[in-house]
N, C-alpha and C positions, 0 to 999 in steps of 0.2 A: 504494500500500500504506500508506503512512504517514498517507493523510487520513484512511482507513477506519479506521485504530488511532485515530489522534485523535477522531475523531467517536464512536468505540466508547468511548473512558476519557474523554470528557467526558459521556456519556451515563449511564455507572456509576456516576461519581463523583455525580451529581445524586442517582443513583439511593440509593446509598451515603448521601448525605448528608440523603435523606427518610425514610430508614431510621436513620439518628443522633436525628433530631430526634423521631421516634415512640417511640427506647430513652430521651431525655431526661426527654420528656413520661409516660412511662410509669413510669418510677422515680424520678422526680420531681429529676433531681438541680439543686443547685442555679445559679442563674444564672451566679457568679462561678464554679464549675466546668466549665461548657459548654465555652466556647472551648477548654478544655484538651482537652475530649476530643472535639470536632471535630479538632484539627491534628494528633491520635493518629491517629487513625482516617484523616484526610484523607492526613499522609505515610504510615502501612504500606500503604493502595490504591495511591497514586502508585508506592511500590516495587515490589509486586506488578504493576501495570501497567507498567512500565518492565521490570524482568526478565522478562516475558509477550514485551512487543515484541521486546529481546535475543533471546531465545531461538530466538522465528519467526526474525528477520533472520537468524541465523547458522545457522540448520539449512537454509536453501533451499542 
């Protein structure tokens, strides 16, 4: 159970994070702002994937 949650939130986050790069490039923000709002974006996914897993594990 736990590779398939792995493999699923490393697959999102990719997914997530090609999807950041196209909101950058499209509103052009600037360089020195990027990283900020990758590690926004990168921790509330990791939360929401963590309370995702929580939730399954403890309902079985």
């Amino acid at each position: 159970m736990i590779i398939i949650v792995i493999l699923f939130a490393v697959f999102y986050l990719f997914q997530i994070n090609r999807m950041t790069y196209a909101l950058c490039a499209r509103k052009e923000i600037p360089e020195e702002k990027q990283p900020k709002v990758y590690r926004t974006i990168n921790i509330l996914i990791t939360i929401l994937l963590v309370s995702l897993y929580l939730k399954t594990y403890y309902s079985i």
